[in-house]
N, C-alpha and C positions, 0 to 999 in steps of 0.2 A: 278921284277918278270918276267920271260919268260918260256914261255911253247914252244915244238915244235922243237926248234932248231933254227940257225937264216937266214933259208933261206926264203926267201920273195917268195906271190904267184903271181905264172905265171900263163897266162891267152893263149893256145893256138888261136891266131890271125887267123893265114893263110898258108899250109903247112903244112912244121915243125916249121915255125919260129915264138919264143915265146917274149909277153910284158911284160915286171915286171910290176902290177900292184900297184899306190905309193897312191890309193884311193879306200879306203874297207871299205864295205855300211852293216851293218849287221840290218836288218828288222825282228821285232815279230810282228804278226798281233794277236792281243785279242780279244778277246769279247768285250773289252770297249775302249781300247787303243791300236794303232798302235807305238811301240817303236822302235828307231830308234839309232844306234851306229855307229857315222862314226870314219874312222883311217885314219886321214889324215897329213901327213909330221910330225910324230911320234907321233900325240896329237889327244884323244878319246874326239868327238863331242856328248854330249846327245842331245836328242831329243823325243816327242810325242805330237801325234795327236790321236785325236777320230779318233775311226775305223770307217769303211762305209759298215757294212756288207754286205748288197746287193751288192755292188759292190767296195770290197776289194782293187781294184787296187786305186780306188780316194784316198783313204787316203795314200795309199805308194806315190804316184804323191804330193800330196801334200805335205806331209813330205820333197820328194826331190827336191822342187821347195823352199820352206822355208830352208831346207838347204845349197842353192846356187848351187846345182851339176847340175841343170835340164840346164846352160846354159855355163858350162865348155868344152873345147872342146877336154882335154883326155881322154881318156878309161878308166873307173873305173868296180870295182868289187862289184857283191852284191847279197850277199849270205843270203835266206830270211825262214825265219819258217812263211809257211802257214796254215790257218786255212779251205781253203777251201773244202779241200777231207774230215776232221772233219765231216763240219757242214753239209757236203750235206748227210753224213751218218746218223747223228742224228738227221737231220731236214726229212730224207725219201725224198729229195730232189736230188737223183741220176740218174741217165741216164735210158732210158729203155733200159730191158738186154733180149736177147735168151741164152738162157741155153740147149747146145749140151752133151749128155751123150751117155750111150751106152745103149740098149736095159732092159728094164725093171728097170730105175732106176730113172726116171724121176723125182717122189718123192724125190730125195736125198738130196735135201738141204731143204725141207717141213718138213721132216720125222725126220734129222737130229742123234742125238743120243736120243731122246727119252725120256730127263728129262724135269723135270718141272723147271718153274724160282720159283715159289711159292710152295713147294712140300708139303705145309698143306691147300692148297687153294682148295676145294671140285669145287668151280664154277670160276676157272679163267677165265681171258678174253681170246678171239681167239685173236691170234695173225697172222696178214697176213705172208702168204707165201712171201720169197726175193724174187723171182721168180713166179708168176703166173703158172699154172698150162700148159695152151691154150702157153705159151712161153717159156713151154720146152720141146725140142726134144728128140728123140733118135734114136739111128742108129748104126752102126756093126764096125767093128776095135775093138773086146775086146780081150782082152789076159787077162791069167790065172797068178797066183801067181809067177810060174817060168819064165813068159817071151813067152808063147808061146800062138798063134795064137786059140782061140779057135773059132773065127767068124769074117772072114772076111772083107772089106770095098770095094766094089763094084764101079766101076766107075758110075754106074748108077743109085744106089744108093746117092752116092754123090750129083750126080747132082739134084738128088730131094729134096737132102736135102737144098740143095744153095736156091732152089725153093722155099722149107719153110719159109726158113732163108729170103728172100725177100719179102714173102709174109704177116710177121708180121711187116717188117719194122721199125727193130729197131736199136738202135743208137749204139751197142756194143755188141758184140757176146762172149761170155763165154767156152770154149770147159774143157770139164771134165770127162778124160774116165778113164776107170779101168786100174790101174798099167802103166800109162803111165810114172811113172818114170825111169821106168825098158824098156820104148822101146816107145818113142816119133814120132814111124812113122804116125801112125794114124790121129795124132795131127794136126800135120805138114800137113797131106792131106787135111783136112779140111780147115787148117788153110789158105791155095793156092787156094784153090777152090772158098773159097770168094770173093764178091767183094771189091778192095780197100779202098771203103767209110767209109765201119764198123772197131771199134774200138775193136779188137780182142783180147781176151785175154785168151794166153792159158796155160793149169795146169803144162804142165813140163815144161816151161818157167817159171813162176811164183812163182813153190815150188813142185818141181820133190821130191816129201814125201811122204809117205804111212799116211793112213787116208781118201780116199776121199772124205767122210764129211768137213772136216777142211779143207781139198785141196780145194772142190770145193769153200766152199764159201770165201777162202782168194782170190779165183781166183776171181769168182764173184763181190765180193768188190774193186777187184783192176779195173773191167769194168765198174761197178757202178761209181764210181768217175773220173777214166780216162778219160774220153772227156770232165768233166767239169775242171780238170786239164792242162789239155792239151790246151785247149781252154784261161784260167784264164792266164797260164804263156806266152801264145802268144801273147795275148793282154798286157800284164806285160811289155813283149821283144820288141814290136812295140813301145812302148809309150818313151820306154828310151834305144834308138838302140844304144847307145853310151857304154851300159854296158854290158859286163857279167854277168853272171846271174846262180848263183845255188841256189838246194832249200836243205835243211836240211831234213835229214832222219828220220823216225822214232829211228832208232839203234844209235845216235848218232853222224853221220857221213854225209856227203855232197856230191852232187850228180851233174851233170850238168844239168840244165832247159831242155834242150833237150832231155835227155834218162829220166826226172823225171815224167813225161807223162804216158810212155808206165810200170813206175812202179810206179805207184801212187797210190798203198796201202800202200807203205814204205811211206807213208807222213802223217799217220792219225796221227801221234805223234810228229809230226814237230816243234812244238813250244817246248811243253813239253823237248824234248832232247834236244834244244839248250841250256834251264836253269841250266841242268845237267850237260853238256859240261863243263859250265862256271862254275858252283859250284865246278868241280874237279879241272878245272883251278884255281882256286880261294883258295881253300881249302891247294892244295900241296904247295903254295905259300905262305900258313901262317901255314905251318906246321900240318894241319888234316888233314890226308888222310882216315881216316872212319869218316863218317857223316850221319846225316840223313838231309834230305831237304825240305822245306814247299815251295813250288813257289802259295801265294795269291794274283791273280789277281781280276777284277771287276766282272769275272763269277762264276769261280771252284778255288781249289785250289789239288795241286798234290805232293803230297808226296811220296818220295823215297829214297834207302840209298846207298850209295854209298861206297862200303871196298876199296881204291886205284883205281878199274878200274869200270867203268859203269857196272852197271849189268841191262845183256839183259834177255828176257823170249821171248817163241813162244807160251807161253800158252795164251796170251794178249786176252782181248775182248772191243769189243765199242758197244754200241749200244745191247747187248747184242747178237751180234756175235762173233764167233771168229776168230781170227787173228793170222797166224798161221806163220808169219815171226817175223823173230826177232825186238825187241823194245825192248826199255830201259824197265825196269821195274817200275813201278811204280803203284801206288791207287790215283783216281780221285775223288771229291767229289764234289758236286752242293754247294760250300758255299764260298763266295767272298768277295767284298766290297760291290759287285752289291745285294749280294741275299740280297731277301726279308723279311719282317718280318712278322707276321700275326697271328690271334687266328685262333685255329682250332673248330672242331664243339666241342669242349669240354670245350672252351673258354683257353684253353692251350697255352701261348705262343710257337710258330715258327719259324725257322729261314731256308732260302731255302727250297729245291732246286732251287724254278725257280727265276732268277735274272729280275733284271731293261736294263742289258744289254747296248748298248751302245746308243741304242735312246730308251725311251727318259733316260736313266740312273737315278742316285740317284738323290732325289728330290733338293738336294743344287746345283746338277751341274747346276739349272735353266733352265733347257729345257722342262720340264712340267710333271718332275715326279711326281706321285701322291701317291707312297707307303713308307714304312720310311725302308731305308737299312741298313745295318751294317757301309757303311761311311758316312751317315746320324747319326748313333746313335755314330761312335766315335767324330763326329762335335760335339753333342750335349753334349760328355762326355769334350769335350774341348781337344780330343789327336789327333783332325787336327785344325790346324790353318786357318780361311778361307781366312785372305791375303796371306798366305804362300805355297799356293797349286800351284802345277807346277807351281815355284818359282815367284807366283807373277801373272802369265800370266794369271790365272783362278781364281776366285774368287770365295769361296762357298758360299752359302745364307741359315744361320744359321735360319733364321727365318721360309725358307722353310721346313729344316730339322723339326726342332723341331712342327712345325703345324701337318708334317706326322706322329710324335711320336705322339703328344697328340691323336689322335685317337686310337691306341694301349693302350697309358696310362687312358683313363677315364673309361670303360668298366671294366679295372684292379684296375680302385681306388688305379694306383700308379702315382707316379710325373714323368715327360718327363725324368728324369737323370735314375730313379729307372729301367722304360723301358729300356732304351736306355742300361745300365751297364747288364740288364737281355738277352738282343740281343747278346751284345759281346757275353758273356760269354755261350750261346747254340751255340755260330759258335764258339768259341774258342772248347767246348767237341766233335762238330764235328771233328773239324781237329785232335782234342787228338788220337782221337779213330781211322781214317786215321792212323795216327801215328802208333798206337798199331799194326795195320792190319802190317803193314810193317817193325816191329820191333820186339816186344812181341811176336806175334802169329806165329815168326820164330825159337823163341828161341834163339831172338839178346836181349840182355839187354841195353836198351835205353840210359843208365846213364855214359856206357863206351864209348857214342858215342859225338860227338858235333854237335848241332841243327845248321841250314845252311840257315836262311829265305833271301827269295827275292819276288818279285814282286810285285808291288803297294803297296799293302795293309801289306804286311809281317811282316816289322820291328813293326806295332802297336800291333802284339800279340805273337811276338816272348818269350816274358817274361815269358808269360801267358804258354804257348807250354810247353816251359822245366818243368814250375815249375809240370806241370800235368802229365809230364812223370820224374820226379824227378831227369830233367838232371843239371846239373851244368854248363855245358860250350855250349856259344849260340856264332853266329859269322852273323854277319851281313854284305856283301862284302858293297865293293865300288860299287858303280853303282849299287843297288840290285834294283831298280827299272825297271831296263831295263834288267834285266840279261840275260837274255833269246834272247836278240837280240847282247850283250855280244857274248854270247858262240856261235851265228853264226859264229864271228873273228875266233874264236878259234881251231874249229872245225872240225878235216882234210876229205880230200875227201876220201873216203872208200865204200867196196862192204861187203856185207856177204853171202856168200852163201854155200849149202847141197847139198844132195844128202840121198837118202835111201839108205840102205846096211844089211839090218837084217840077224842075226846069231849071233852064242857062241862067244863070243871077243875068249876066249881059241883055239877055233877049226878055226877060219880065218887068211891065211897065212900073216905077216903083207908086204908081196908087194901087195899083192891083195889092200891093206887097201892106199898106199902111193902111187901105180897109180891112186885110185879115188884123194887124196888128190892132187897129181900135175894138175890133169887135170882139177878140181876146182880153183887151182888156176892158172895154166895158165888164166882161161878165165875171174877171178878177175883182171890179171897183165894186160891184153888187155884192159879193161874196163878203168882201172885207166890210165893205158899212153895214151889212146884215150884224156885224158881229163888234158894234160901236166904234170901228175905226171913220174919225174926220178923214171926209174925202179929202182935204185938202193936204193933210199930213202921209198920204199914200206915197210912194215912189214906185216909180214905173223904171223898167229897163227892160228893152227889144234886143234880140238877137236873132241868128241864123246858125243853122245846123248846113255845114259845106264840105263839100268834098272835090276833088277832082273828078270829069265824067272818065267813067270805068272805075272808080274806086267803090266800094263797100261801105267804109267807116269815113262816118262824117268828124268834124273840128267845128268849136261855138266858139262867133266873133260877134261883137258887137254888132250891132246895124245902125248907120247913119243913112248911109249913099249907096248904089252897085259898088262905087268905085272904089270908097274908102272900104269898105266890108272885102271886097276881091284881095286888094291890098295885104289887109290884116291876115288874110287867110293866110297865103302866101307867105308873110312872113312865118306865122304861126307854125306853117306846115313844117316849114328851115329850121324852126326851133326846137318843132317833135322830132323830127323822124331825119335830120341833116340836110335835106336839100328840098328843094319846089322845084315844080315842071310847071313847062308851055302847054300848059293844056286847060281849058276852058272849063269855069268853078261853074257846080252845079248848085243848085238849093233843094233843102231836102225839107228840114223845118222852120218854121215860122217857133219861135218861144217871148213867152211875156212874163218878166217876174215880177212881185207886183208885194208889197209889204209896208206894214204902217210904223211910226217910230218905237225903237224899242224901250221899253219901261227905264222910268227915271230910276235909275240904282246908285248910290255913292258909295264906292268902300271908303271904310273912315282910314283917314289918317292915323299913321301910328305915330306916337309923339317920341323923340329924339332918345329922352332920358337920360341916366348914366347907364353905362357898362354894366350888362348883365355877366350872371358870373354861371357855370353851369352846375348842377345841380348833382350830378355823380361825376364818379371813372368808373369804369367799367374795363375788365379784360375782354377783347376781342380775338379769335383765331386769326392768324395770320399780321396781327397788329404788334410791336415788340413791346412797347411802353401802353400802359391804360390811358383809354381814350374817353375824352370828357363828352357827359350827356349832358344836353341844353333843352330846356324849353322853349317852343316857338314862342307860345305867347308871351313868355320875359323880354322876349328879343323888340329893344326899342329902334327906331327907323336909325341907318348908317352903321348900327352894329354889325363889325366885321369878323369871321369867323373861317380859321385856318384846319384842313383835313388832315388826318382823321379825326372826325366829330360824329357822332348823330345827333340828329335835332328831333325831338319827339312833340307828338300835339295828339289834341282828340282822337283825331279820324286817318293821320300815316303817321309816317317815319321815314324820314330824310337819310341817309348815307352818303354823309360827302368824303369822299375818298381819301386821302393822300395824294397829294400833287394839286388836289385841288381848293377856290377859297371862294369864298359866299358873303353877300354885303344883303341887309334886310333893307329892301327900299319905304319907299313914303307911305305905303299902303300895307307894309307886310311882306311882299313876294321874296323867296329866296331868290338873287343873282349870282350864278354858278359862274365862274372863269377858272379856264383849266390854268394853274399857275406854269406847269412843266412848258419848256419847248420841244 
């Protein structure tokens, strides 16, 4: 199976002159597990290590010193989904920021748009302003809706303002003025006036859009985490100067270490998009190209679907802000391998959001966990094997699982298995209903689609998934453990970028509409051949951001014509939300996506063989008869395999139910068909 095409990536050296690079390092840093995917003289190297979340870089270090690259004396490439712009937004572990606006709007990202998170909550909690009050400014450069100058920007103003700006002393400067997508001089003033030290970051740089609510604070967030960015991948770059080094986008796409700094809100989804990468990869190669996807790791787990091409949104939020560049789309949930278990004050069995994480993790990884997890309770249902965890290398400690259940189980006056099957099965309805969010409640029907699990924990409730969304066909990749460090290989170097332009789509001349369009991507085709993409291997795609006039929330259709584009909308809109109206389509954005081919990858062929045979029985809870444990990698291409089984490998563990059967295709992947009607 090949994705891309088959030219090999080039790493710009020195000049113009470029090295084929023949050693590709694809890095997902988790919450619990650092996974690692080398492609090395045509053959994919797995690998994982505990993450070191305080300081993220030790466990990539380690990984590539266990690997053997740390003392090679070629140039390799490695291409990495970070976690750290993430957690420093969720943890409120960001930089401190000044926040530049223009006169009287100081409030603006305080004030926001004015909804509630709890809108039946009579006494909700205060929740802190992003910005402090005392550390936002304001000052003159505004301009009016048309573009024109309604209040000037003073050289001596300025310079007072610089005087602010150094007088709170902070690590990253924010600048957020009215309509500066329509006229960036202002910006730009400011933006010169500072001094070099601060970590600046300005709005029509960042997402030249109308809204500057959203604006300001996707801008804000990308300052927020840029210098601990910036700083993370420097140290990353120092430590293994022998490599190139890209990070993974939030959109799906890869970016160079160098410019991934100065746009480091495009990274809050970094891991997430490299599993989807890999899941399309993965998908077109055994024939489903609409899928839905479960990636459950030791933290969250994230659900997404996927029609042929990734689907991106700008309505995205973290942390309950929002995020106003494009990202994959997807729904995140608190429910892992890692999450916890627990009665609540009602004596209610629990399950997340808050996990065990990677120290001290589930209580069998033996590091001193003390709460009982969901891979504590599948240990104790007997659907992880404890010699057979990361194949052998890690041993779990069944006896510690099952102590942490029995405290769960006496208070309930049920037996450690009874707990244990009652854990799955509240993280199994979380992720159902993930599921639903992003299927059902679109008006996609779940059943015409094929379920797509990967990471760590996946294949143990893949079964469980479909049967609750009543889907029939489940598909578990090769390497679904690591997948997500997978689709960093995969993953081609790509830009996205907008522009505002509102008015009638009817009433805009379309050159007006295909000068913004070149001029976008001119500055995408720069971006990309700075970073050794052949201009000629780029692909381009234009769209529009539309709505009906008097609506809010825009829908993205391609752009050909007014006519075809109005069209599309129209229909589009009958396929969201049930019906379209006679009312006249506005244009809100202009967008340009713009990416070079993705890296020549082959998964090898698995060769036919005879009938593997499985390697235990094993008694299972809930199981009547002992159920055979197979190896993946035994598993020759057409070997067909009837539920209940588990399949064990390196990096998961499969759980094919009862009712259900599983055929290993040409490359490895499990194919899951529910046999029951």
């Amino acid at each position: 199976m090949r994705r891309g095409g088959s030219r090999p990536l080039f790493f710009k050296l020195r000049g113009t002159r470029y090295v084929e690079m023949k050693i590709i390092l694809g890095i997902d840093t988790g919450g619990t597990f650092t996974d690692f995917v080398l492609h090395r003289d045509g053959q994919l190297h797995i690998h994982k290590v505990l993450s070191t979340p305080d300081e993220p870089e030790q466990a990539i270090l380690q990984g590539i010193r266990e690997l053997g690259l740390d003392a090679i004396p070629d140039a390799f490439f490695i291409v990495h989904g970070s976690t750290v712009a993430t957690n420093a937004v969720l943890e409120g572990k960001g930089a401190r920021c000044v926040f530049i606006t223009n006169h009287g709007l100081g409030d603006m990202l305080t004030i926001g748009r004015q909804t509630r998170r709890e809108l039946y909550n009579l006494q909700p909690l205060p929740v802190s302003p992003p910005v402090p009050r005392k550390f936002c400014l304001e000052t003159g450069g505004r301009l009016s809706a048309d573009g024109c100058v309604i209040e000037s920007l003073e050289e001596n103003e300025l310079a007072k303002l610089v005087r602010a700006v150094d007088a709170l002393a902070p690590e990253a400067v924010v600048i957020n003025l009215l309509f500066s997508w329509l006229d960036d001089r202002f910006e730009k003033a400011i933006a010169r006036a500072l001094p070099g030290h601060y970590f600046v970051s300005r709005s029509s740089a960042i997402l030249p859009e109308f809204r500057e609510y959203e604006r300001g604070m996707t801008t804000w967030l990308n300052a927020y985490v840029g210098p601990l960015v910036q700083g993370y991948l420097q140290r990353l770059q120092a430590s293994v100067p022998q490599a190139a080094l890209a990070v993974m986008q939030s959109s799906g796409g890869t970016i160079a270490a160098r410019q991934a700094g100065e746009q480091a809100v495009h990274m809050l989804l970094s891991g997430p998009a490299g599993g989807l990468a890999a899941a399309r990869f993965i998908g077109q190669g055994a024939g489903r190209t609409r899928i839905l996807t479960f990636d459950m790791g030791g933290t969250s787990t994230d659900v997404a679907m996927i029609d042929g091409e990734l689907q991106l949104t700008t309505e995205g939020h973290i942390a309950g802000y929002p995020v106003a560049v494009p990202m994959v789309d997807m729904h995140t949930i608190g429910a892992g391998g890692g999450s916890l278990g627990y009665l609540d004050t009602g004596g209610m069995l629990q399950v997340g959001p808050e996990s065990a994480g990677a120290v001290p993790g589930p209580a069998c990884y033996g590091q001193g966990g003390q709460c009982p997890t969901v891979t504590d309770a599948n240990l104790a249902l007997g659907r992880l094997r404890p010699e057979a965890f990361m194949g052998g290398g890690m041993r779990l400690d069944l006896d510690a699982a099952r102590g942490t259940l029995l405290r769960l189980a006496t208070p309930l006056a049920l037996t450690v298995e009874e707990v244990a099957l009652g854990m799955v099965r509240i993280a199994n309805e979380h992720m159902a209903q993930a599921l639903r969010v992003i299927s059902v409640q679109r008006g996609i029907d779940p059943r015409d689609l094929t379920l797509v699990s990967f990471g760590g924990a996946g294949g143990l409730h893949v079964c469980a998934l479909a049967d609750a969304l009543g889907m029939r066909h489940a598909l578990v990749p090769v390497h679904a453990g690591v997948l997500s460090a997978l689709g960093m290989l995969v993953a081609p170097r790509s830009r996205q970028l907008s522009r505002t332009h509102p008015g009638l789509l009817a009433d805009l001349p379309p050159g007006e509409l295909e000068g913004i369009f070149n001029a976008l991507e001119q500055q995408g085709r720069a971006a990309l051949q700075a970073e050794g993409v052949a201009a000629g291997e780029i692909q381009v795609s234009h769209s529009l951001d539309l709505r009906y006039r008097g609506q809010s929330y825009t829908l993205n259709v391609p752009w050909s014509d007014p006519h075809t584009a109005s069209t599309a909308f129209h229909q589009l809109h009958a396929r969201r939300y049930g019906h379209d109206l006679d009312l006249p389509v506005e244009l809100v954005n202009l967008r340009v996506g713009l990416h070079g081919k993705a890296n020549a990858l082959v998964l090898r062929s698995r060769p036919p063989g005879k009938a593997a045979s499985p390697y235990a029985t094993v008694p299972l809870h809930g199981v009547n008869a002992p159920v055979p444990v197979w190896s993946r990698e035994a598993l020759g291409a057409g070997q067909q395999l009837t539920g209940p089984a588990l399949i064990t490998e390196t990096v998961s563990t499969t759980w094919l139910a009862p009712g259900w059967q599983g055929e290993v295709d040409t490359v490895g992947n499990l194919v899951l068909d529910c046999a029951q009607e």
